[in-house]
Every structure is written in C-alpha cells, then in structure tokens.
N, CA, C and O atoms as CSV, one atom per row, in Angstrom:
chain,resi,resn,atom,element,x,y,z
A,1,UNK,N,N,1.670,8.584,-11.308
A,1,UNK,CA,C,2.401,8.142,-10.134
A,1,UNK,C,C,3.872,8.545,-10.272
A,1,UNK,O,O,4.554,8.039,-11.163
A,2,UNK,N,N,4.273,9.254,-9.595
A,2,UNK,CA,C,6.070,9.512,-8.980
A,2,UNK,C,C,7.029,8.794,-9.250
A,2,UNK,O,O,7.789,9.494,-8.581
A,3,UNK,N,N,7.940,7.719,-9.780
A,3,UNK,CA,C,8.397,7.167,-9.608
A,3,UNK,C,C,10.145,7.317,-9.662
A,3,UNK,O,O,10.529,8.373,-10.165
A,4,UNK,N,N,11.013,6.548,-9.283
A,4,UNK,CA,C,12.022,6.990,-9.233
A,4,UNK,C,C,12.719,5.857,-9.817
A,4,UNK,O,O,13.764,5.394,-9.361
A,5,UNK,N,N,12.242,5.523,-10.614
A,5,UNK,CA,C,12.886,4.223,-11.726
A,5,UNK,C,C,14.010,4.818,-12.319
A,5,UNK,O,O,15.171,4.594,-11.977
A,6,UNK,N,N,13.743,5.386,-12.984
A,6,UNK,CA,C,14.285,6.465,-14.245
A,6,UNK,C,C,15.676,6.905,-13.892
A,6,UNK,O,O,16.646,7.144,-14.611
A,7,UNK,N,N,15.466,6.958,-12.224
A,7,UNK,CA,C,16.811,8.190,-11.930
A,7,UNK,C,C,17.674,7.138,-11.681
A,7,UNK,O,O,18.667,7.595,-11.115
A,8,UNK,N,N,17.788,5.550,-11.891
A,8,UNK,CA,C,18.775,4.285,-11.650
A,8,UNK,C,C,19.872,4.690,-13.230
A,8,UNK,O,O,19.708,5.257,-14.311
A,9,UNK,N,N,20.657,4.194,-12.709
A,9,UNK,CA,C,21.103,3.440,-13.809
A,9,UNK,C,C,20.828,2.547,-14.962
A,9,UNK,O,O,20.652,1.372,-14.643
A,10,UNK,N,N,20.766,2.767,-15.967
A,10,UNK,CA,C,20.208,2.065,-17.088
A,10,UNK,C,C,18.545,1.793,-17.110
A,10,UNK,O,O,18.005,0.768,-17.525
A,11,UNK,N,N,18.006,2.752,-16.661
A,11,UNK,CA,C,16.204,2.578,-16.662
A,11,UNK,C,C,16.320,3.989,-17.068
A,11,UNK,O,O,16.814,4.936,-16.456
A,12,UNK,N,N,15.798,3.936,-18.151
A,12,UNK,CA,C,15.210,5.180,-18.685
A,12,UNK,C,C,13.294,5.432,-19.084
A,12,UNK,O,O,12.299,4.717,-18.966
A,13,UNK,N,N,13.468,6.370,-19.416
A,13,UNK,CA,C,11.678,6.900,-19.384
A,13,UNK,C,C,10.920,5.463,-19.920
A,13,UNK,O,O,10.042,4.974,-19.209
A,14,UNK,N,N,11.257,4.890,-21.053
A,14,UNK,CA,C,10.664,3.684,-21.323
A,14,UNK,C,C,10.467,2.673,-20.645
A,14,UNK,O,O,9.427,2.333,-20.081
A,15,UNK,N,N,11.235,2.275,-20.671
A,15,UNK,CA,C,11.385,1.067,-19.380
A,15,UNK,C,C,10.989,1.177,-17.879
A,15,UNK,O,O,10.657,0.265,-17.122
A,16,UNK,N,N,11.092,2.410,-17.646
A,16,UNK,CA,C,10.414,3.042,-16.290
A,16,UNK,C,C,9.121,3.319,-16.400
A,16,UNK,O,O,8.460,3.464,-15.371
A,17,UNK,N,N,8.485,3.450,-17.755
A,17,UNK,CA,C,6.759,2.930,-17.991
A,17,UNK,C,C,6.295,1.596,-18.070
A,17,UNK,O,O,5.220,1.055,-17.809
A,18,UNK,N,N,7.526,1.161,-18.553
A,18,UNK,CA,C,6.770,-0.484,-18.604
A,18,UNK,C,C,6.920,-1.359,-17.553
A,18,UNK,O,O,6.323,-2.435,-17.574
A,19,UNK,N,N,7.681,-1.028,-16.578
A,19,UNK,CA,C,7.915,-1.380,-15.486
A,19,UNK,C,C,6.924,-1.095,-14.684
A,19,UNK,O,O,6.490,-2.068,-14.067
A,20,UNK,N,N,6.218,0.313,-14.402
A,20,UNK,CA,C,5.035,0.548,-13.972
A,20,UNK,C,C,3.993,0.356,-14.083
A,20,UNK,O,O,3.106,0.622,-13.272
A,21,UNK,N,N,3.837,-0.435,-15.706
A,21,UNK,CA,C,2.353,-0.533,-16.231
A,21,UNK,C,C,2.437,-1.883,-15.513
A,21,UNK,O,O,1.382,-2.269,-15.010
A,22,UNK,N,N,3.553,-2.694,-15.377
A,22,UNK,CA,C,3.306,-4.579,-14.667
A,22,UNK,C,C,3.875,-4.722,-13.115
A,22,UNK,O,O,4.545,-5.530,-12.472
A,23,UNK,N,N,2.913,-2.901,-12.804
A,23,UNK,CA,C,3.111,-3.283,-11.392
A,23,UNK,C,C,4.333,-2.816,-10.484
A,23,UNK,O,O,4.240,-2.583,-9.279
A,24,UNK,N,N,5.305,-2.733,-11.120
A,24,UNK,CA,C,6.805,-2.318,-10.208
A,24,UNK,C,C,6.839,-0.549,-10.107
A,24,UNK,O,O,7.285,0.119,-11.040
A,25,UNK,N,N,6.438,-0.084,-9.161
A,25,UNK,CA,C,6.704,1.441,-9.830
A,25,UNK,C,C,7.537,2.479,-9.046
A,25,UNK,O,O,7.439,3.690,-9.244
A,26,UNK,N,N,8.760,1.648,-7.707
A,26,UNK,CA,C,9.613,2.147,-6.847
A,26,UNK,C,C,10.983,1.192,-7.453
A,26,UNK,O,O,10.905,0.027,-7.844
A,27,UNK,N,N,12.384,2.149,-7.398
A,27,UNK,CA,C,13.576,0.364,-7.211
A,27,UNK,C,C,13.383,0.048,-6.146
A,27,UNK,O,O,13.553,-1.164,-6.280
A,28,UNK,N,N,13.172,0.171,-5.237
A,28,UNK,CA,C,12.857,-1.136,-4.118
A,28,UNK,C,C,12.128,-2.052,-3.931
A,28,UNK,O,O,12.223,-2.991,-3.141
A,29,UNK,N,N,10.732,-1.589,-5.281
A,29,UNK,CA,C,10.436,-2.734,-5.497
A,29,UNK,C,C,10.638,-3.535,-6.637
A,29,UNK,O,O,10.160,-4.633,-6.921
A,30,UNK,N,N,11.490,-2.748,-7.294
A,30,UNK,CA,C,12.758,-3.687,-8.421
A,30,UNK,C,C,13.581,-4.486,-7.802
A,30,UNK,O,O,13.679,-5.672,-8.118
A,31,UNK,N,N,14.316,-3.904,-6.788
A,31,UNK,CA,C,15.184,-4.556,-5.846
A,31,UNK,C,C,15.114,-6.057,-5.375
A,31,UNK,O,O,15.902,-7.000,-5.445
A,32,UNK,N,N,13.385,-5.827,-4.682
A,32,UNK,CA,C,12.814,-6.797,-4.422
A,32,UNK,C,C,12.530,-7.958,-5.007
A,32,UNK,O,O,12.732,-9.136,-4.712
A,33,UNK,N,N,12.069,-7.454,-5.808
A,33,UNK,CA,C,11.204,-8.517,-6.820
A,33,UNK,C,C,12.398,-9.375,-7.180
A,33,UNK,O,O,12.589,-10.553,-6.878
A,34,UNK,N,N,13.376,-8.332,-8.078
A,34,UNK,CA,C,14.717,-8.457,-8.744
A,34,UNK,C,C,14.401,-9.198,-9.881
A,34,UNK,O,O,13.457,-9.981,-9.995
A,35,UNK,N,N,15.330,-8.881,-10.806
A,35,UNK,CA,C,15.421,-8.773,-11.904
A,35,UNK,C,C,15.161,-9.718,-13.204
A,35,UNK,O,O,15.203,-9.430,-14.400
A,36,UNK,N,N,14.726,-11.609,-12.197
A,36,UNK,CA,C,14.440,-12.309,-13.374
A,36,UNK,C,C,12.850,-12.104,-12.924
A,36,UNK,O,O,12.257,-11.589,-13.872
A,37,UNK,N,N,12.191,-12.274,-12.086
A,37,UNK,CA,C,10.956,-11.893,-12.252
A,37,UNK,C,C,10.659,-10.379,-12.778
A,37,UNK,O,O,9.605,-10.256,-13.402
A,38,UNK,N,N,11.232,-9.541,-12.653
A,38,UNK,CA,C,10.710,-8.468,-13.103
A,38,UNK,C,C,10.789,-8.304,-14.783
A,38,UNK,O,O,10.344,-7.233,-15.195
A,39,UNK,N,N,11.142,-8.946,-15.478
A,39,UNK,CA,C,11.224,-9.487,-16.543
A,39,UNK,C,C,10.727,-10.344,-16.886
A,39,UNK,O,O,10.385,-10.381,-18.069
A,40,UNK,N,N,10.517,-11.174,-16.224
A,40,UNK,CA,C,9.063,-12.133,-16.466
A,40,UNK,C,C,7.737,-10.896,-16.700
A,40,UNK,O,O,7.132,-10.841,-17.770
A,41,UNK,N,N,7.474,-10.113,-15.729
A,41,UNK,CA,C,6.314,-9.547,-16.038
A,41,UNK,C,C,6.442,-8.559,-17.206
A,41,UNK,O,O,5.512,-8.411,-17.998
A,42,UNK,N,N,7.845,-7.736,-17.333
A,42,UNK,CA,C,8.097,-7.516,-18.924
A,42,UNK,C,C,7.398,-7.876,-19.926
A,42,UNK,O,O,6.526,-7.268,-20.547
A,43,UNK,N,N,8.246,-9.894,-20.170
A,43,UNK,CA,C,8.216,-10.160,-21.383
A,43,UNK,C,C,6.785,-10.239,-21.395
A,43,UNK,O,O,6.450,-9.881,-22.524
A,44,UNK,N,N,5.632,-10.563,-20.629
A,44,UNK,CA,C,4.433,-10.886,-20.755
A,44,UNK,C,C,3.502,-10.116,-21.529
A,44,UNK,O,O,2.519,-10.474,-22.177
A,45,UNK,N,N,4.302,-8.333,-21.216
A,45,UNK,CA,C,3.716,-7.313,-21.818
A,45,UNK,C,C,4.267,-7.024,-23.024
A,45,UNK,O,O,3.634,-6.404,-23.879
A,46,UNK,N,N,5.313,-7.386,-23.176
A,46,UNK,CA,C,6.410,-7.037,-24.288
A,46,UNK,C,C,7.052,-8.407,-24.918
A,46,UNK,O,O,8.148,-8.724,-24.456
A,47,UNK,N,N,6.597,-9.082,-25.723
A,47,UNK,CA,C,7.522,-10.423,-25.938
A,47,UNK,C,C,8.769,-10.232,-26.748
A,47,UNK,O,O,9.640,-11.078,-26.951
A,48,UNK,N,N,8.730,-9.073,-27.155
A,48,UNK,CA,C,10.424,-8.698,-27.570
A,48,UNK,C,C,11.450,-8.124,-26.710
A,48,UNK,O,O,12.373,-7.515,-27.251
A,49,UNK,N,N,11.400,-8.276,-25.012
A,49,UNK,CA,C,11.749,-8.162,-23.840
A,49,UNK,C,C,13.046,-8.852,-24.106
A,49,UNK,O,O,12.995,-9.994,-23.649
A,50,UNK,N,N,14.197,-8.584,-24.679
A,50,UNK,CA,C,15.458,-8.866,-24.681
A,50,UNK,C,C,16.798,-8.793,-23.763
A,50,UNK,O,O,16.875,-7.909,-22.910
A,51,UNK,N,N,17.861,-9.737,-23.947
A,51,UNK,CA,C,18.286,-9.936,-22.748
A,51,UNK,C,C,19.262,-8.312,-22.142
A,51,UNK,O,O,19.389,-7.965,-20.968
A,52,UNK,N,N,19.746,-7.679,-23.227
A,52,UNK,CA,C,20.002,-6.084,-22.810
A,52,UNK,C,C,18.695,-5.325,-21.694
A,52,UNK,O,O,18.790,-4.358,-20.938
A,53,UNK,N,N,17.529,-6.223,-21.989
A,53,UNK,CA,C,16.988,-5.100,-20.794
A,53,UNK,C,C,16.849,-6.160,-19.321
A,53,UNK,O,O,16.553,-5.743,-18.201
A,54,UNK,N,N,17.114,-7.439,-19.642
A,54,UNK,CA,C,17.527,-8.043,-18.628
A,54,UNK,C,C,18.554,-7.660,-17.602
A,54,UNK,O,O,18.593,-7.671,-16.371
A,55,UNK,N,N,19.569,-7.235,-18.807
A,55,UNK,CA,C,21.488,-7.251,-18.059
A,55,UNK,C,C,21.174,-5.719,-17.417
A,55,UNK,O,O,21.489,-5.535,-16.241
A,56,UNK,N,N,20.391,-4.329,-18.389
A,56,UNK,CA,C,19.799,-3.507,-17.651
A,56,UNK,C,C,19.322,-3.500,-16.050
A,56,UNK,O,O,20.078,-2.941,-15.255
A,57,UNK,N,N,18.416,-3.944,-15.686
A,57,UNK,CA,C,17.513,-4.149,-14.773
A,57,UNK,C,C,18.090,-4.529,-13.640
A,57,UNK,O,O,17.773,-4.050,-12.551
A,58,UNK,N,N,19.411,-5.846,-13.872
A,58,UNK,CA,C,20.084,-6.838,-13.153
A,58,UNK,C,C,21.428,-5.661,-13.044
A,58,UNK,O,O,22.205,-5.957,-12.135
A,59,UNK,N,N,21.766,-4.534,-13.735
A,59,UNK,CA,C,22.352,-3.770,-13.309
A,59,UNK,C,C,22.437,-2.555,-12.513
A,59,UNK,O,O,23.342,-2.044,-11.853
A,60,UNK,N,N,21.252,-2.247,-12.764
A,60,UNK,CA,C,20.462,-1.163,-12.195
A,60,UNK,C,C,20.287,-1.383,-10.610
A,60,UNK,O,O,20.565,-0.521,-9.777
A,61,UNK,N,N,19.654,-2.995,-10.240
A,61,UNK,CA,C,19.888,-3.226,-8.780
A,61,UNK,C,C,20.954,-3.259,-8.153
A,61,UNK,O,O,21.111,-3.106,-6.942
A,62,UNK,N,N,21.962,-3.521,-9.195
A,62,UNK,CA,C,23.475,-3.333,-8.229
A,62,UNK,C,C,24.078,-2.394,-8.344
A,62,UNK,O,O,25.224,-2.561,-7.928
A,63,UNK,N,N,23.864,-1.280,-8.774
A,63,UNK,CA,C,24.040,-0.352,-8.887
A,63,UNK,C,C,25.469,0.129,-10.332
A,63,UNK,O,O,26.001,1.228,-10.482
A,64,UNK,N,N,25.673,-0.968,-11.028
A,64,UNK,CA,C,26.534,-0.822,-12.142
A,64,UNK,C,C,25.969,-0.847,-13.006
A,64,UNK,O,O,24.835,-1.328,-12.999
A,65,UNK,N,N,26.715,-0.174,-14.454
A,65,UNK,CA,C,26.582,-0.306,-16.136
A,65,UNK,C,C,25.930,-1.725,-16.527
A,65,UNK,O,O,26.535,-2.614,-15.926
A,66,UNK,N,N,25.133,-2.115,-17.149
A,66,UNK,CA,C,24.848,-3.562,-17.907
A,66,UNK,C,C,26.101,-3.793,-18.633
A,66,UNK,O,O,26.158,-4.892,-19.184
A,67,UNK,N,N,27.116,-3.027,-18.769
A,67,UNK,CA,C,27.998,-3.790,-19.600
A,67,UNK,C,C,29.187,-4.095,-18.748
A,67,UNK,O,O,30.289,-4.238,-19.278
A,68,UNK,N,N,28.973,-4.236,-17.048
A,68,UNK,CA,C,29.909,-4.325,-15.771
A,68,UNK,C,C,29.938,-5.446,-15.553
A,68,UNK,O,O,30.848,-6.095,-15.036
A,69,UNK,N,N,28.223,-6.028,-16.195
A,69,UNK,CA,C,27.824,-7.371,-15.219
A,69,UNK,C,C,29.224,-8.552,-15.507
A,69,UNK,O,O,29.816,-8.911,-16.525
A,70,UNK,N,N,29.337,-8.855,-14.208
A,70,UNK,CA,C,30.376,-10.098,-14.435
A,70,UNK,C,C,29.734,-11.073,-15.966
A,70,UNK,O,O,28.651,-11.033,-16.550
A,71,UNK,N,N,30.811,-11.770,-16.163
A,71,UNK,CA,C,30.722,-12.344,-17.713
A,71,UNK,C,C,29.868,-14.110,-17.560
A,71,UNK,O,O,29.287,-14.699,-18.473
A,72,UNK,N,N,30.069,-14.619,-16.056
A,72,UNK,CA,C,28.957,-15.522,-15.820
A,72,UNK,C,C,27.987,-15.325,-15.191
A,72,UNK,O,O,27.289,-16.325,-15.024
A,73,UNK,N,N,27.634,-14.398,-14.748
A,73,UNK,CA,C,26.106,-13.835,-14.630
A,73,UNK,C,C,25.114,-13.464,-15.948
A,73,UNK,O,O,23.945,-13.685,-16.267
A,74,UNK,N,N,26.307,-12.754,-16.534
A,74,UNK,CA,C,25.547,-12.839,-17.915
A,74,UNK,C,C,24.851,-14.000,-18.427
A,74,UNK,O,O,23.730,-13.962,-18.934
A,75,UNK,N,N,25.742,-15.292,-18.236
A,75,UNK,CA,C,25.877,-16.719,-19.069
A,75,UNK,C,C,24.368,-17.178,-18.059
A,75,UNK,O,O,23.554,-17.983,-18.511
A,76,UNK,N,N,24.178,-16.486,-16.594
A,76,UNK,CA,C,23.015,-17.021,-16.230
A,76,UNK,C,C,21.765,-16.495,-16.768
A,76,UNK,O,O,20.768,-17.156,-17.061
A,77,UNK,N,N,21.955,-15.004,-16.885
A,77,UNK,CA,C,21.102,-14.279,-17.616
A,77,UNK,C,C,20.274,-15.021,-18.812
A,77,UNK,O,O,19.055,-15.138,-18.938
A,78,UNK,N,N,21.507,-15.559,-19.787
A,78,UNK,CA,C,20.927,-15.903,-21.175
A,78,UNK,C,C,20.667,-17.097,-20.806
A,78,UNK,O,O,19.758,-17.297,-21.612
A,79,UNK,N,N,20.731,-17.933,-20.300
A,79,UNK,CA,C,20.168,-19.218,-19.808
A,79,UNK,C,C,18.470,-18.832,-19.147
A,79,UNK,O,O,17.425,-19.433,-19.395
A,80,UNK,N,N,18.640,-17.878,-18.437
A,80,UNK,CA,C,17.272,-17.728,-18.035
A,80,UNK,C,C,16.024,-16.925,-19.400
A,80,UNK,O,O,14.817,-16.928,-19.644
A,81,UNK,N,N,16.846,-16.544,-19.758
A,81,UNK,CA,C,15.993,-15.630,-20.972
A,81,UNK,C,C,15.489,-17.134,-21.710
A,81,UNK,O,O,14.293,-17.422,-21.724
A,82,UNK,N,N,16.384,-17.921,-22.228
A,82,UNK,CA,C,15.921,-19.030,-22.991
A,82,UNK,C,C,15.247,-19.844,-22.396
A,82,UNK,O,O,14.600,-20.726,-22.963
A,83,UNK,N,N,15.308,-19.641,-20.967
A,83,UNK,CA,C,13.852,-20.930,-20.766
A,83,UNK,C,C,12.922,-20.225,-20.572
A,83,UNK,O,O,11.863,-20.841,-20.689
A,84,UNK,N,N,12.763,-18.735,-20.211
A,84,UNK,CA,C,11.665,-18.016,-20.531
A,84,UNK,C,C,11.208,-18.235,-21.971
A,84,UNK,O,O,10.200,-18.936,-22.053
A,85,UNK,N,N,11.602,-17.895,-22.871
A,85,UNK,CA,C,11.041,-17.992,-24.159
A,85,UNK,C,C,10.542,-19.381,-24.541
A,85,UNK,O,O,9.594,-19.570,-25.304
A,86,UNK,N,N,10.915,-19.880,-24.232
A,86,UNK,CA,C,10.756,-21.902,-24.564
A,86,UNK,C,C,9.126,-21.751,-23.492
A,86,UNK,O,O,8.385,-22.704,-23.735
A,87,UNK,N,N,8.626,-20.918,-22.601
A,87,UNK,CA,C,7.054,-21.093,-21.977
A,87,UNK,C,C,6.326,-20.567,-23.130
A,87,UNK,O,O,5.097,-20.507,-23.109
C-alpha cells in the first residue's frame, strides 16, 4: 500500500510501517485519529512505544520538529504516556 506517512515530518520508514500494520496508513488519517490514540494502537504492537515517538507523531500533525512541541504539551504528553502504561 502507498502511503505518504514517511514524507511528514518526523515519520520515517519505521514508524510509517508500524503505523500501517495498526491500521493508520494516510496523515489524514493520523490527523484524524491524532496522536494519543494513534499511539495507543502503537504501544499495543510495540510496548516499548516511547514518549519521543509520541512528541513525533503529535509533531508531525502540526506540522513542526518534536523538539518545537510547546514545553506543556509535552508535560501532557508524559502524563498521558503514564497512564497508558499503568493499563
């Protein structure tokens, strides 16, 4: 399948497979979904799904660097990563 993951920002060939294998395989439907569920279906496949490919993903939809993301989005980020892991 085609996809145009890859050509975002911070999604590279890897992550643009594993993104496809749980289903996501356009950014619009990264967009959509966005970025704490799409990481939910990540970690499910990957339980070493860390929050760099979170801040990735959550950057990629807005079209900036993971290392742009404002500094309390981040703080929501890692809040959400930890109650993911705590299921």
């Amino acid at each position: 399948m085609k996809s145009n993951l890859s050509q975002q920002i911070n999604i590279g060939k890897d992550t643009e497979t594993k993104l496809i294998e749980v289903g996501i395989s356009s950014f619009e439907e990264l967009k959509a979904i966005g970025a704490e569920q799409a990481y939910i279906r990540l970690h499910a496949v990957d339980p070493g799904a860390c929050l760099s490919l979170l801040c990735g993903l959550e950057g990629a939809i807005h079209g900036i660097s993971w290392h742009k993301i404002p500094k309390e989005r981040k703080e929501e980020l890692k809040a959400f990563i930890k109650m993911v892991n705590k299921q």
